[in-house]
N, C-alpha and C positions, 0 to 999 in steps of 0.2 A: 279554804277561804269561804266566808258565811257571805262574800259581800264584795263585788270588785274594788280592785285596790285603787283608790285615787289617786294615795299617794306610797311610796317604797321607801320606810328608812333603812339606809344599809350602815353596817357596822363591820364593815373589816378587821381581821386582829391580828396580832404577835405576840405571844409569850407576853399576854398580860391578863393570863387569866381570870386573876382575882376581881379589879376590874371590869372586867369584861362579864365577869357571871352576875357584878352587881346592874351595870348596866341594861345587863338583860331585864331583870328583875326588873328596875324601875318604865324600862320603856313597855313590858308586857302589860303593867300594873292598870294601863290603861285602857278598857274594855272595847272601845271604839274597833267596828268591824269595819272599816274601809280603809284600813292600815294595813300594810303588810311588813314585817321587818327580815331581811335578810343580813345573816350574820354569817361570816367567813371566820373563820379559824384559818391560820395560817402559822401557828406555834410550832416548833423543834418536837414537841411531846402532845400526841392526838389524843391522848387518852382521858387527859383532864376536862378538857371541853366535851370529848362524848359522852361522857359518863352523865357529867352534867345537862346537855340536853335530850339525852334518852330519858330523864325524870320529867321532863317538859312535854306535854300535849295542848297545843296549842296553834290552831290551825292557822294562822295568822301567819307563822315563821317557816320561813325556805333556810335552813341550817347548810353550808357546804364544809364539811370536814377539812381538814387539812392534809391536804396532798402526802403523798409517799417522799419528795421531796420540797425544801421551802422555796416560797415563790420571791420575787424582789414584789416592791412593794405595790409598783403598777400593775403588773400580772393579777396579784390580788385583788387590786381596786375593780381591773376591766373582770373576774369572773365574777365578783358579787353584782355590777354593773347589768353581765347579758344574765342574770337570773332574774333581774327585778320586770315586775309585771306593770306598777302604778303609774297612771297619768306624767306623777310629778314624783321628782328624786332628790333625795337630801341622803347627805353621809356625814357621820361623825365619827369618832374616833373611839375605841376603845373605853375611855373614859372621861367620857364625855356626858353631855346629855341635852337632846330635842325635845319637846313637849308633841307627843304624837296629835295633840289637837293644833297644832298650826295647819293641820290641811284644811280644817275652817275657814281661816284666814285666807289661806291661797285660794281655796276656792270662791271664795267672795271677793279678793283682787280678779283672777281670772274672769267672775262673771263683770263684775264693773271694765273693767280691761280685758278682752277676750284675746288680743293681740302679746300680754303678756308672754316672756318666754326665760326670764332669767328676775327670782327674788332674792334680794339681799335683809338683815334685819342685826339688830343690836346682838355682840354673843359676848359676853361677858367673860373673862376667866376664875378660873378655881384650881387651889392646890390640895390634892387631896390631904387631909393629917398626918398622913406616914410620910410627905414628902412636901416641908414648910422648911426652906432653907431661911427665909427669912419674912418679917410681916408685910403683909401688903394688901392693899385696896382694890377693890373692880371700880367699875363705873359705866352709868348707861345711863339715857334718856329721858327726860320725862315727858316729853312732848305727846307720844301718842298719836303719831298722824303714819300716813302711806302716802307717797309722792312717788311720780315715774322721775328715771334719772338719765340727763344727757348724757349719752353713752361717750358723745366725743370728750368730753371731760371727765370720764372715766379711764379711759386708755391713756390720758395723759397723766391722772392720779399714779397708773399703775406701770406705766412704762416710762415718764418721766419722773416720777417717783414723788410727786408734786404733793407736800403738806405729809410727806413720810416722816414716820419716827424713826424705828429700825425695818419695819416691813411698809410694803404700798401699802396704801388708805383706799383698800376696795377691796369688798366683803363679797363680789358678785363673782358665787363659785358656786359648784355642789355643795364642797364643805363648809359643813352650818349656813347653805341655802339651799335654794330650790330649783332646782330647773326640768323645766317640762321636757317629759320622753322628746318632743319634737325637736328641740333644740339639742338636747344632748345626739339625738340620731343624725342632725344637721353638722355637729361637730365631727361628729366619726365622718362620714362622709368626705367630709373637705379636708382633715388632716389624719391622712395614715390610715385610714380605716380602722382605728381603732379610740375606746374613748379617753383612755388616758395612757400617755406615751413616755413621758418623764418622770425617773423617781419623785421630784417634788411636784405629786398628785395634784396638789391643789391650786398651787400656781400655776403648774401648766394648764391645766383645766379651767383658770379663773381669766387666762391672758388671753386664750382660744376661744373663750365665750365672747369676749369682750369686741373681736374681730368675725363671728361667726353669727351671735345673735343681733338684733336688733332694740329690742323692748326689756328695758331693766326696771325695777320698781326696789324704791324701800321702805321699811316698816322700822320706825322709828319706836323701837319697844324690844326688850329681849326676849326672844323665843327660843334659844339653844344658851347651852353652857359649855367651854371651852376648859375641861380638865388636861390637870398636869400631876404628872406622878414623875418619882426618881428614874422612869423608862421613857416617860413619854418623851418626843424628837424636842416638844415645847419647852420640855426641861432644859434644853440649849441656851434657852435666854439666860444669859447671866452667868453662866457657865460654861467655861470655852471647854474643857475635860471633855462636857458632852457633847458640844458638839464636834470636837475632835472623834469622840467614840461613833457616835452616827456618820461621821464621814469614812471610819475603817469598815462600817459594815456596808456601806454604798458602793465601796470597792472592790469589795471582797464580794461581794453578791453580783457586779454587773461592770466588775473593771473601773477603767477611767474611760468609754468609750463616750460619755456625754460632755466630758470635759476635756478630750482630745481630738486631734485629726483637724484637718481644714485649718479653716479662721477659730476653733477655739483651741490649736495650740498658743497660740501666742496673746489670748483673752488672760491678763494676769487675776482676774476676779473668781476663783476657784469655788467651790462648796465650803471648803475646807478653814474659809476665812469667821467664819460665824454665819449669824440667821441670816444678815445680809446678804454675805457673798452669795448664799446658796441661793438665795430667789434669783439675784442678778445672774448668775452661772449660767440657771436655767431660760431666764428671760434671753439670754446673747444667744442661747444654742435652738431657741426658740425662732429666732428675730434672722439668725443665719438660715436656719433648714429650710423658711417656708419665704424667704430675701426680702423681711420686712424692713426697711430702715426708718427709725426714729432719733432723731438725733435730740439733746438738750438735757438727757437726764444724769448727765457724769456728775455737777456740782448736788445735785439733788443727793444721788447716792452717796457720794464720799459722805455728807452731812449723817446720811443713814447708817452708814458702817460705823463714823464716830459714837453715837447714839448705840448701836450694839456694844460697843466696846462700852462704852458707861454704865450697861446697866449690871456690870463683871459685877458678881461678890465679892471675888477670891483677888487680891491684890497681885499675885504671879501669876494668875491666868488672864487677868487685865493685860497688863504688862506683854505677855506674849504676844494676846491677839492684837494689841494695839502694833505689836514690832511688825507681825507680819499682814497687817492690813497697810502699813507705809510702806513698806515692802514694794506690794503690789499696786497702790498711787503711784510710788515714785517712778517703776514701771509703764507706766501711762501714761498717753501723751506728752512724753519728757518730766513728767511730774508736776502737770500745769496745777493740777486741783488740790497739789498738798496742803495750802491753803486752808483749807475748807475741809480737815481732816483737824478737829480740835477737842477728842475724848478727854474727858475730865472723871477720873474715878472716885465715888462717893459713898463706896464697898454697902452695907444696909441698908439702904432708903431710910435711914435714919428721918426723923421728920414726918410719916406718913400724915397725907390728907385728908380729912372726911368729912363732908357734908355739900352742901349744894356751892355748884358756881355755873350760874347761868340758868341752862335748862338741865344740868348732867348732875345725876348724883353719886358722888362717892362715898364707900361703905367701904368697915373692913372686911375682908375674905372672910372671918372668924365670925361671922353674926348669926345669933341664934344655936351657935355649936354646932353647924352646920359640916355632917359628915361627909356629903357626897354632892355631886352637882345637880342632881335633881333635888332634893333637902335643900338647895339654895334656892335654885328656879323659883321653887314655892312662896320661900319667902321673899325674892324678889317681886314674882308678883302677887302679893302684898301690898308691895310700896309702890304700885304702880295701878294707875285707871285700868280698868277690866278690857279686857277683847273686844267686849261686843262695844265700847265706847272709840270705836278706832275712825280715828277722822280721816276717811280717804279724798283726798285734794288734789286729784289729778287733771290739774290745769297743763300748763306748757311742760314738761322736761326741764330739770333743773338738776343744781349740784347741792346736793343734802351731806352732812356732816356726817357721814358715811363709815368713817375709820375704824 
């Protein structure tokens, strides 16, 4: 390192090399010395990824090989986690993609706000080209402003599951945000001594911020990109196959021990159910461990499990998950909430949207021929006011459109 790290992007992997080696590429591309990027390999085959970063010198990058054998997914998260050096830590995904000049940003919130402890910001998704099951849109912001966020209306976003589609509507997490060494150190401290304990990394990480820090801020503008390939967990949307497939390797790597024993034998809301179930799974085993009770968010969620189940492609994988998401309602409080369980399949997004409604603009995924997630970033900002015009408005704590 030429330069202490202010801030650490970490990039954990799996057996997604290809990916992963473009990632690299894009996030080194950028010359800024008070970046540091730590990248884990956690692949079946060590040899693809060593090869590839023994052609790389570049002192920026803390590289950890992939162990002798593979780790579950947290294990991985927490060693890229105790190697990072920077102030401030963000994680993305294999194929994904951060703009390494947001630590600009943070550090210009931190100095306006010194109290800051947890950043959230717009993250747009993208389907790589080799994995475009069908057409489809992002969408993000044009506003341009920074505002602190009433954290008590956050926890209700995320644990009542208040203004949900298929997932909570609260970005305030490591993954594709920011959160200061202090706070993440404040997390390990208060639950388990460690900083990520649940295979679903990020929820659990985003649920424990939400009860451990106090100071949230958002940035009404996109700074990361949200990629999906035919591997990534993401590719679950819409597709029950995979998320059946990611729930036999959750198994198979770590048992059913998160989803059994105590009060979550008889929790009928499994991993197993789609994107849904798995956040709620984690959220119950979360809410039981550390005897938090919040009560109000059953009719919210059932609404969210319908909504996964609508955005099915495949008309027999619809169909499943819908059987066994009523399943586990009707299981539920005698089946108060079946109700409120009313998936409508509409297999292609036939129809897609595009162009301004409001302050949000929607664009197709396909603009500019755009091959990777940072080839998008760019041109999204493009179509957005610059950086340096970012209107920081940090009067009272408030609830910003967040999702």
């Amino acid at each position: 390192m030429t330069e202490r790290a202010r801030l650490s992007i970490c990039v954990p992997s799996r057996n997604r090399q290809d990916t992963f080696r473009q990632t690299i590429r894009d996030l080194i591309a950028n010359p800024r010395p008070d970046v540091e990027f730590v990248l884990a390999d956690n692949s079946d085959d060590p040899s693809v990824m060593n090869a590839f970063m023994a052609a790389i010198a570049d002192p920026r990058i803390r590289y950890l090989p992939a162990p002798s054998e593979t780790l579950p997914m947290q294990d991985n998260w927490e060693r890229t986690m105790e190697a990072t050096s920077g102030d401030w830590i963000v994680f993305i995904g294999d194929d994904d993609y951060v703009d390494p000049d947001v630590s600009d940003v943070i550090q210009e919130i931190a100095r306006r706000q010194p109290a800051t402890e947890v950043i959230g910001w717009n993250r747009p998704s993208f389907k790589w080209p080799s994995y475009r099951p069908f057409s489809g849109n992002l969408n993000f912001s044009l506003l341009n402003d920074v505002r602190r966020v009433d954290r008590a209306a956050m926890i209700q976003r995320m644990f009542l599951w208040e203004g949900a589609s298929y997932v909570p509507a609260s970005p305030f997490t490591v993954y594709h945000g920011a959160v200061s060494r202090a706070a993440m150190d404040n997390l390990k401290r208060r639950y388990s001594g460690r900083y990520f304990e649940h295979p679903t990394v990020d929820f659990d990480c985003g649920g424990k911020l939400l009860f451990s820090a106090m100071n949230f801020v958002f940035v009404n503008r996109p700074l990361s990109i949200l990629g999906a390939t035919e591997k990534s967990n993401s590719a679950a949307v819409g597709r029950y196959a995979r998320a059946m497939e990611i729930y036999d390797t959750f198994i198979r790597e770590k048992g059913n021990r998160f989803e059994s024993g105590g009060a979550m034998d008889d929790f009928p809301f499994k991993s197993f159910l789609g994107v849904a179930g798995s956040i709620m799974s984690a959220q119950h085993w979360f809410k039981q461990r550390y005897n938090i009770r919040i009560d109000g968010w059953e009719e919210n969620f059932v609404r969210a499990m319908a909504t996964d189940c609508s955005r099915a492609i495949d008309r027999s994988e619809f169909e499943l998950q819908v059987e066994l998401c009523r399943r586990a309602i009707a299981a539920f409080a005698g089946g108060k909430y079946l109700p409120a369980f009313a998936p409508r399949f509409t297999g292609t997004h036939a129809g897609m949207f595009t162009g301004l409604n409001g302050t949000v603009l929607y664009v197709d995924e396909r603009i500019g021929d755009c091959q990777t997630p940072a080839e998008l970033y760019r041109i999204l900002q493009s179509l957005t006011a610059p950086v340096s015009e970012l209107k920081y408005e940090f009067g009272d704590a408030r609830l910003v459109d967040a999702a």
